[in-house]
Each structure stands twice: as structure tokens, then as C-alpha cells.
C-alpha positions as CSV (number, residue, x, y, z in Angstrom):
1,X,-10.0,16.4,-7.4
2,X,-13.4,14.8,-8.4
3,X,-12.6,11.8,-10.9
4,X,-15.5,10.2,-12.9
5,X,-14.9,6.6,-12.4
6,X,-17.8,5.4,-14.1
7,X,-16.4,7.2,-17.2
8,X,-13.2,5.8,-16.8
9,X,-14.7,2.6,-16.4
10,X,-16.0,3.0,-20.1
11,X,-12.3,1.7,-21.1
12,X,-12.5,-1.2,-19.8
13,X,-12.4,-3.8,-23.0
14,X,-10.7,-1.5,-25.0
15,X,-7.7,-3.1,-27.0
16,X,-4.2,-2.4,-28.9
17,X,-2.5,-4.4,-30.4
18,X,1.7,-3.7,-31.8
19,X,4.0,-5.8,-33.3
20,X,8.2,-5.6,-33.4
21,X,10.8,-8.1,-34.3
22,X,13.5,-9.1,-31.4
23,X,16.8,-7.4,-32.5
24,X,19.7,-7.7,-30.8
25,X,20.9,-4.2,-30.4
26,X,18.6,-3.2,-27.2
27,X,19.7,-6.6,-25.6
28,X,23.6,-5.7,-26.1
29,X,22.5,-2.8,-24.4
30,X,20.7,-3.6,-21.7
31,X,23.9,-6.2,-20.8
32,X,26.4,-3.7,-20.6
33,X,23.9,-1.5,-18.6
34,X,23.4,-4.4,-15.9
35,X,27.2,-5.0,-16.4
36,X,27.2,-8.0,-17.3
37,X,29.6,-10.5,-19.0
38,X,27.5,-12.2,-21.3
39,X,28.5,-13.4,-24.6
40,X,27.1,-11.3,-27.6
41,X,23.4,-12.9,-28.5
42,X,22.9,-14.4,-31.8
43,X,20.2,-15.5,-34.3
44,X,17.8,-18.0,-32.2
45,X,18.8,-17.2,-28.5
46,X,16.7,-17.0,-25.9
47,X,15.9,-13.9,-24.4
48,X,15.8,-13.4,-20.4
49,X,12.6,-13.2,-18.6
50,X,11.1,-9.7,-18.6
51,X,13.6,-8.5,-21.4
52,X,10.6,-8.5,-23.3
53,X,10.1,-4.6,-22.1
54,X,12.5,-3.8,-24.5
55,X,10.1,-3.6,-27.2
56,X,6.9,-2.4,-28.0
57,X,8.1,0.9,-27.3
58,X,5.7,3.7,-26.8
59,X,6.2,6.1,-29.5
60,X,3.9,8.9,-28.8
61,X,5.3,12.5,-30.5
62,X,6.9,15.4,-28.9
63,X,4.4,17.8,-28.8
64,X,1.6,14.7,-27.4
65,X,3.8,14.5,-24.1
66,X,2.9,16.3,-21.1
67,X,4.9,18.4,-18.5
68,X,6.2,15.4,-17.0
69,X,7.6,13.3,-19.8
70,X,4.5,11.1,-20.4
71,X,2.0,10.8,-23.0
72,X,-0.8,12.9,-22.6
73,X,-3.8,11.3,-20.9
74,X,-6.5,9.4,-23.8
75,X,-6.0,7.1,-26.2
76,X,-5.8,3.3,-25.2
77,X,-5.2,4.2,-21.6
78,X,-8.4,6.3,-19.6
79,X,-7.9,9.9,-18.9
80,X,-7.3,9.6,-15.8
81,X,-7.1,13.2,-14.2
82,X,-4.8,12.4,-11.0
83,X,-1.3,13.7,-12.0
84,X,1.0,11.6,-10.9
85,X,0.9,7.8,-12.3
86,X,3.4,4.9,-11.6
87,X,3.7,1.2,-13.0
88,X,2.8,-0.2,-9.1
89,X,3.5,-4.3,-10.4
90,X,2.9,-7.0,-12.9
91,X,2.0,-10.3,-12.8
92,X,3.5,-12.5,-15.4
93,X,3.7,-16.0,-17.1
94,X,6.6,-17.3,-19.2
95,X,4.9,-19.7,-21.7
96,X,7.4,-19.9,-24.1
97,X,11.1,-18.3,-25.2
98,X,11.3,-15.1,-27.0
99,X,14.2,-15.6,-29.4
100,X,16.3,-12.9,-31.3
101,X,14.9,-12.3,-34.6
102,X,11.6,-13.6,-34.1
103,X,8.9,-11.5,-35.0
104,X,6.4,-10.6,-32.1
105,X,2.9,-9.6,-31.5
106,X,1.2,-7.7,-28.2
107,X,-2.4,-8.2,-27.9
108,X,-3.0,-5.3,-24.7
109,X,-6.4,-5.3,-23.2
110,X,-7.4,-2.8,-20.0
111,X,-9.0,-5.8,-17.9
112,X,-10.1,-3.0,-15.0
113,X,-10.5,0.5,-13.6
114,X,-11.0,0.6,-10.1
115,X,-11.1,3.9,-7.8
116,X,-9.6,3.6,-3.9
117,X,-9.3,5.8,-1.5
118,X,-6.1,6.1,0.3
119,X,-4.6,7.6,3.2
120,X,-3.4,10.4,0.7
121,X,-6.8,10.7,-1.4
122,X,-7.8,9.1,-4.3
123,X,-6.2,6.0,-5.9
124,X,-6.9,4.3,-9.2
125,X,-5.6,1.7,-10.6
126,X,-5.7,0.3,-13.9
127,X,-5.2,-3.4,-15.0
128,X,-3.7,-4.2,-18.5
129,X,-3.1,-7.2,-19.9
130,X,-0.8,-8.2,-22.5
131,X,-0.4,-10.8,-24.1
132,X,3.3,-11.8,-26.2
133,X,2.7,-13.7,-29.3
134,X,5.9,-15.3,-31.0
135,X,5.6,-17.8,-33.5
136,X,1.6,-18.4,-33.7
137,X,2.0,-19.1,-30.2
138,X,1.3,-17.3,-26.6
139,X,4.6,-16.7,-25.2
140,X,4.1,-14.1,-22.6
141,X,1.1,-13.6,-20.5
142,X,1.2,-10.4,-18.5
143,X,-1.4,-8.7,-15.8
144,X,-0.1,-4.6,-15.4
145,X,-0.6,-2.8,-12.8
146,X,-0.4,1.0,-13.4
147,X,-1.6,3.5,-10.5
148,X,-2.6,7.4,-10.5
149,X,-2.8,9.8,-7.7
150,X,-2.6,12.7,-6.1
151,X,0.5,15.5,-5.6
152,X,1.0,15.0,-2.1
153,X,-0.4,17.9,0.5
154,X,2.0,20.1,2.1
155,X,2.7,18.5,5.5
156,X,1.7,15.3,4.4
157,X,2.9,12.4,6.6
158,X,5.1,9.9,4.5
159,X,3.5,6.6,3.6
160,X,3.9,4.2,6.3
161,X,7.3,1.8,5.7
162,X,7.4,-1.8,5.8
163,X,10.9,-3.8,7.4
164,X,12.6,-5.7,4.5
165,X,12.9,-9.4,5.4
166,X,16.7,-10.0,7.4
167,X,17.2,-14.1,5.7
168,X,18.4,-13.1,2.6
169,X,20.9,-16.4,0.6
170,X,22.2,-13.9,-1.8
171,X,22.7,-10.1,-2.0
172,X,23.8,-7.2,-4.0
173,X,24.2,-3.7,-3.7
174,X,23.2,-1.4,-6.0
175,X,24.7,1.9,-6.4
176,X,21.9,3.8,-8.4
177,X,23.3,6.9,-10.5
178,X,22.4,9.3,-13.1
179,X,23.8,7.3,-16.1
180,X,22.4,4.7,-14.6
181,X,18.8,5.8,-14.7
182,X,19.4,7.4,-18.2
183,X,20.5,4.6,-20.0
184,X,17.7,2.9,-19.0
185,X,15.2,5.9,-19.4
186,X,16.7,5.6,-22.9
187,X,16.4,1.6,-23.5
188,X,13.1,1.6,-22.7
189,X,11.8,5.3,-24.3
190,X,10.7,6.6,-21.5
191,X,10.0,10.5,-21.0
192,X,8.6,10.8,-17.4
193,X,11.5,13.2,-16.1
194,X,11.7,12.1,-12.4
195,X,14.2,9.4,-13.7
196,X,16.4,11.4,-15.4
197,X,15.4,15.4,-14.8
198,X,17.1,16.1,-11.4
199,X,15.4,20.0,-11.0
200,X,12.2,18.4,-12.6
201,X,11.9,15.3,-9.9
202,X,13.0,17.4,-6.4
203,X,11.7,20.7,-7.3
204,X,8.3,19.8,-9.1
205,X,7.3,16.6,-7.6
206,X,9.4,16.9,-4.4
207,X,11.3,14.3,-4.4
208,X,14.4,14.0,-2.4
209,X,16.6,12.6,-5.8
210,X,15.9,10.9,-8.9
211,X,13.6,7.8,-8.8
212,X,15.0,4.4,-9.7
213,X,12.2,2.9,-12.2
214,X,10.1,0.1,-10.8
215,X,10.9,-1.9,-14.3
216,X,14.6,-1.5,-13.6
217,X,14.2,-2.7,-9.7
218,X,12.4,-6.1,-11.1
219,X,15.1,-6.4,-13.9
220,X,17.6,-6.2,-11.1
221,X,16.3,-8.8,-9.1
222,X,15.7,-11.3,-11.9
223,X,19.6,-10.5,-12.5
224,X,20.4,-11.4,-9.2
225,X,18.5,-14.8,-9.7
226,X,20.3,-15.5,-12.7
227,X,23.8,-14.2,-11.6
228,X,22.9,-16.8,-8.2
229,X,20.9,-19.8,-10.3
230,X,22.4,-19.3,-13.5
231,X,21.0,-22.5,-14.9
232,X,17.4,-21.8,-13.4
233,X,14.4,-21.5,-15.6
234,X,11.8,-18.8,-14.9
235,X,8.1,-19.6,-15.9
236,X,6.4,-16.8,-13.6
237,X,7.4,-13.8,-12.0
238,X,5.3,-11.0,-10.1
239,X,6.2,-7.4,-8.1
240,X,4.7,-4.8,-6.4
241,X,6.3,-1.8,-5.6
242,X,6.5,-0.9,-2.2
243,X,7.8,2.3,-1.9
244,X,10.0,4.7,-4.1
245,X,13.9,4.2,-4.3
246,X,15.8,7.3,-5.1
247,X,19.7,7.8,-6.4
248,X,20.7,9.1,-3.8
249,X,22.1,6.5,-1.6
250,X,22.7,2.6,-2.5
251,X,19.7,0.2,-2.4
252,X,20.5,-3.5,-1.6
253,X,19.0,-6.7,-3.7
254,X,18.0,-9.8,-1.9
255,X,17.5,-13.0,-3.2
256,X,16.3,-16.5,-1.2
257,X,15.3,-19.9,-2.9
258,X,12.8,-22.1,-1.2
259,X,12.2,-24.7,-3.4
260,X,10.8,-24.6,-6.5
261,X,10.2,-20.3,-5.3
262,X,12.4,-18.0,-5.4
263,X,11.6,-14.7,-2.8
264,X,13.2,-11.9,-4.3
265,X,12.9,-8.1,-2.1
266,X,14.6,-4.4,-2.9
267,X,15.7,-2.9,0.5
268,X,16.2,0.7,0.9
269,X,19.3,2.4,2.7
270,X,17.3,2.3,5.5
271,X,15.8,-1.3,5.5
272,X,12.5,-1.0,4.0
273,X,11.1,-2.9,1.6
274,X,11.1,-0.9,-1.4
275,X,9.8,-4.0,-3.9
276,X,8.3,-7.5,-3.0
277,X,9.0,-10.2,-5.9
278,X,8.6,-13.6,-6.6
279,X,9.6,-16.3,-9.3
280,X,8.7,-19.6,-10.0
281,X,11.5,-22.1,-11.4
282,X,10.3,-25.2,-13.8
């Protein structure tokens, strides 16, 4: 598939900006989905880091989704023609608490468009940044990493797999499901079926189950910092997503402070490193 990266490079510049007030209904639900015990939030609490993706929901309508859930291509983001996209990591600062019932502002801006080729074809990746405004103030800085391809050829060879790190300090295992994956398909509005359309994900896009969403992984392993360092204060985090994690098998969390760093990893059933992650502590 031929893709026009000088035309997709046009977007780069363009800008959105949303606003939404922190409520604390989706934060009530987003505790109960991580299972936690946490004591109902009220008027002036600070939110946890990354709980921001909770709002500024995407709203597109029904009939503006395409055959896999998402938005169809245009608009703020470029049209890129590749058909399968995935948010691939994010690079963020925490600047200042987001607080329930404060009003908020996102300031997005694509920052890049860049075309690679990969072992599979074509690659390319698109930078967004946002930028969380609370108060007057800059509260959340965020880099966004969202990446198109290619379907996969018949016969392809798998991507190669990278061996999880073995000195984990904490752990927790995660037994992924189809509630699960729902719920938070639901928290967050998200249409793109391979989290939550069984027949969709294995007999469209081939996939062996249901994938876990990359937001979710990183949510998880900030919850695993906080269940381990509950005190802890988190004024940067970053991901990347290694490879895919599917429901069908349990996917381990590991955790491992070194200092004023905390290493954070997603291993697969298998011991591959599914998602690399990092936080810095004040």
C-alpha cells in the first residue's frame, strides 16, 4: 500500500483543543474495575497518575466509525491509510494534581508524522501532544505515540520477542478476561473491537484472543507501584508497548525500585516483555 507521507506530513501543527470537568463517577469505576479498596473520592482529591484518560473522551458518532470500532480516518488525526493502528507509548510529566471537580482543559497538538519501514512493511507513527490544564495551570504534559500498519501477510514470521527482565521486588498476576476488557473498553469509550469483539479480533485481524489494551497494561503497572509504594509520588511516567497481550492466558506485572526510579515491565505467559515502563518518584 503506497502512503503519501508528505501529505500526511501536512498535519503536522494542527491542533484541538476539549475541555471536561473531573467527576467522580468514572474514578469509582475504574477502582472497582482494578479491584481496589479505596475509599470513595470526594470534592478536592487528587486523582492518580494517568487517571487522566478518563476524560476527554472521543465522541465520534455511530455512523463516523469504521469496520473496526474506530473513528474513521480525517479530522485532527492524518488519514493514514494502513489499517490497523495501535497507541504504541506515551511519555508523560506530572506537573501538578488533577483534583475531582476541577474543571480541565486539553490543548492536543500532532508534533510529527514519520514513515518507517519495518520488517512487516510500512510503519508510521504519529506524535501527539497534549497538554492538561487545571486551574490556569499546566498540569499534565503528555508526548503520544500512536502507530499504523499493515494486516500482516499470510505466512508472516511473528515479530521477534524480547526476554522480560528475571529481578523483579514486586509482582502480580493478572488474569485478563472478557469483563475485564469490557469494562474498560467502556470507561474509556473505546470502539476498536479487538478488545471486546471475540469473532471480530481472531477471525478478522487474526488474533489468537482478545487484546489487553496498552492503556490498561500501563494503568496496571502504576497500580502495582502504588499497591507496593503507597505513599510514593509520581512526577513522570513513560511506556512502550512491546508486543500484544491477549486474554487468553495470565500476564504477570513487575515492579523494581532503584532509587528515585521505579522499572516497571508486563511479561507475557511465556516471559516476554510485553510493555517496558518507567516512573520517576519526587
Amino acid at each position: 500500500m503506497t502512503v503519501d507521507i508528505a501529505n500526511l506530513r501536512s498535519w503536522i501543527g494542527r491542533s484541538d483543543t476539549s475541555g471536561d470537568s473531573v467527576t467522580p463517577a468514572p474514578l469509582r469505576a475504574l477502582t472497582a474495575t482494578l479491584d481496589r479498596d479505596d475509599a470513595p473520592c470526594a470534592a478536592g482529591d487528587a486523582i492518580p497518575p494517568c487517571w487522566h484518560w478518563l476524560y476527554f473522551l472521543p465522541t465520534a458518532r455511530q455512523s463516523e466509525l469504521g469496520p473496526d470500532g474506530h473513528p474513521q480516518r480525517g479530522g485532527f488525526l492524518p488519514p493514514v491509510p494502513l489499517p490497523r493502528r495501535m497507541w504504541a507509548g506515551s511519555r508523560i510529566r506530572f506537573l501538578a494534581p488533577l483534583r475531582v471537580g476541577q474543571v480541565i482543559e486539553r490543548r492536543s497538538r500532532i508534533e510529527d508524522v514519520r514513515l518507517k519501514e519495518g520488517r512487516s512493511g510500512a510503519l508510521v507513527f504519529v506524535i501527539v501532544r497534549h497538554e492538561v490544564r487545571a486551574d490556569g495551570g499546566l498540569a499534565i504534559d503528555e508526548e503520544h505515540d500512536i502507530v499504523y500498519r499493515d494486516d500482516p501477510k499470510p505466512g508472516e514470521p511473528a515479530p521477534r520477542s524480547v526476554a522480560a527482565p528475571d529481578d523483579a521486588q514486586w509482582t502480580r498476576q493478572i488474569v485478563p478476561d472478557d469483563v475485564l476488557l469490557f469494562r474498560y473498553s467502556a470507561l474509556t469509550f473505546n470502539g476498536h473491537r479487538i478488545h471486546y469483539d471475540r469473532r471480530y479480533a481472531t477471525a478478522v485481524e487474526g488474533y489468537p484472543g482478545l487484546v489487553v489494551h496498552g492503556p490498561l497494561i500501563a494503568t496496571l503497572l502504576l497500580d502495582l507501584l502504588r499497591r507496593d509504594l503507597p505513599d510514593a509520588q509520581v512526577t513522570a511516567f513513560s511506556f512502550k508497548a512491546m508486543q500484544p497481550i491477549f486474554d487468553i492466558a495470565p500476564f504477570t506485572l513487575c515492579g523494581r525500585r532503584e532509587g528515585g526510579q521505579v522499572k516497571l515491565w508486563a511479561r507475557t505467559p511465556e516471559g516476554h516483555l510485553a510493555m517496558d515502563a518507567g516512573a520517576t518518584l519526587a
